[in-house]
C-alpha positions in Angstrom: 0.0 0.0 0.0 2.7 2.4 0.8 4.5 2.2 -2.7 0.9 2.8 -4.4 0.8 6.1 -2.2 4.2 6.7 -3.4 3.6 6.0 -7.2 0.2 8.1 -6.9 2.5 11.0 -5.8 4.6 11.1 -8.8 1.8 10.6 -11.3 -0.6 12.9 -9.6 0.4 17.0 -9.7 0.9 18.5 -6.7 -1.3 21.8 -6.7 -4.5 19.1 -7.5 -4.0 17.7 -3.7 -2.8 21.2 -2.3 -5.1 22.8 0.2 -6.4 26.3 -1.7 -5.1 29.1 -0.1 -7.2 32.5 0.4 -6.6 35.4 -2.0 -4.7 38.2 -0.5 -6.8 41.3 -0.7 -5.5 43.6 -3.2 -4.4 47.6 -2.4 -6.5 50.6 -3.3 -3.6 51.8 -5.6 -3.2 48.1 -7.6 -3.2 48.0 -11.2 -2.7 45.1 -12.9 0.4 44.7 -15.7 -0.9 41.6 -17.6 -0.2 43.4 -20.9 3.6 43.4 -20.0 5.5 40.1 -21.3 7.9 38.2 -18.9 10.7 39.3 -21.1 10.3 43.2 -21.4 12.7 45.5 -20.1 11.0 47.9 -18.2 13.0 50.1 -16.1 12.1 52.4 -13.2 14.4 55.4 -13.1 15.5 55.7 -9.1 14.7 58.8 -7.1 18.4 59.3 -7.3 19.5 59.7 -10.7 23.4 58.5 -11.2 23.0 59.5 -15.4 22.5 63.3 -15.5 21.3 62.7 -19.2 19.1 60.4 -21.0 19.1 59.8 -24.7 15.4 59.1 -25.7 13.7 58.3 -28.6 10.3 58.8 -27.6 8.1 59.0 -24.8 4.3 56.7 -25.0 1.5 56.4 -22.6 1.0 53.0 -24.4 3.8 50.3 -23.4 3.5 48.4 -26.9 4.5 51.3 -28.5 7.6 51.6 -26.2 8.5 47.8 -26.7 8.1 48.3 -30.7 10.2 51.2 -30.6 12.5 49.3 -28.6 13.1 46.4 -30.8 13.8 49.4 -34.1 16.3 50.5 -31.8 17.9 47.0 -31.3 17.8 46.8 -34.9 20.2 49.8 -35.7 22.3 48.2 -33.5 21.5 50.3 -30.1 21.2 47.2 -27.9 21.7 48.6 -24.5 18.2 50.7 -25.5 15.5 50.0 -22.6 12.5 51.3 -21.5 12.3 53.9 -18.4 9.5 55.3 -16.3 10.7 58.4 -15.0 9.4 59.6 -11.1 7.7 62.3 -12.0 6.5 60.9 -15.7 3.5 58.7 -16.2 4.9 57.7 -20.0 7.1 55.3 -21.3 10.1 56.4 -22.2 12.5 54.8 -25.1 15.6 55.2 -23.7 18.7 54.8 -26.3 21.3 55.6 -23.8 22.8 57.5 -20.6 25.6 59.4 -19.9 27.0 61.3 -16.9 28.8 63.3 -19.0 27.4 66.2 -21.5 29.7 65.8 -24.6 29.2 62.2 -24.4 25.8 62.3 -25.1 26.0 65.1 -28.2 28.5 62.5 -29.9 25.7 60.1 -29.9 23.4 62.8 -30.6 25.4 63.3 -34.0 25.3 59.9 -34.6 21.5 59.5 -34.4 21.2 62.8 -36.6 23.2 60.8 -39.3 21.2 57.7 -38.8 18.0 59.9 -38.8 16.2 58.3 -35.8 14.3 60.5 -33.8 15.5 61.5 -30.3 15.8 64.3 -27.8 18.1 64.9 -24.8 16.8 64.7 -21.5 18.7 65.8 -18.5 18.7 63.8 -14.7 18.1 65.2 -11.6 21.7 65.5 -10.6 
């Protein structure tokens, strides 16, 4: 009898058996993300900002947009391009790349100029 009980474990899953636990309640201030794949490099921009400037090619309310933009950018061969949520932002930002240094960022400002892919400089709190 014991080795039944011990082959029914292996052949049966275990959440089937598991007791069900209650749902948590959820906050006042909850909002769900389903729309956000496991994958997608979302960033939140710290209250403390290390990069005084931001290199972004566009700013969307709609994440999609952000991710599709994204993947253009990885394209052209920007692949440390992400996607940051500033604090006091409630869009998307396409973020090609950050500097803490001014001159750095121009000569990647030329760069995109030559490339023509849209962009705009946008300096950090520090």
């Amino acid at each position: 009898m014991a080795l039944y009980n011990w082959m029914y474990l292996l052949i049966y899953p275990f959440w089937a058996w598991a007791p069900q636990l209650p749902a948590l309640p959820e906050p006042d201030n909850f909002k769900p993300n389903h729309h956000w794949p496991a994958w997608s490099p979302t960033l939140s921009a710290p209250d403390t900002l290390t990069p005084k400037f931001y290199i972004v090619s566009g700013s969307f309310l709609v994440p999609q947009n952000a991710e599709k933009r994204i993947r253009e950018l990885h394209k052209a061969g920007y692949r440390s391009a992400g996607i940051v949520v500033f604090p006091e932002s409630e869009f998307y930002a396409a973020v090609i790349d950050s500097f803490a240094d001014e001159a750095l960022a121009n000569k990647l400002a030329v760069k995109l100029q030559i490339a023509r892919i849209p962009y705009f400089i946008k300096r950090g709190m520090n």
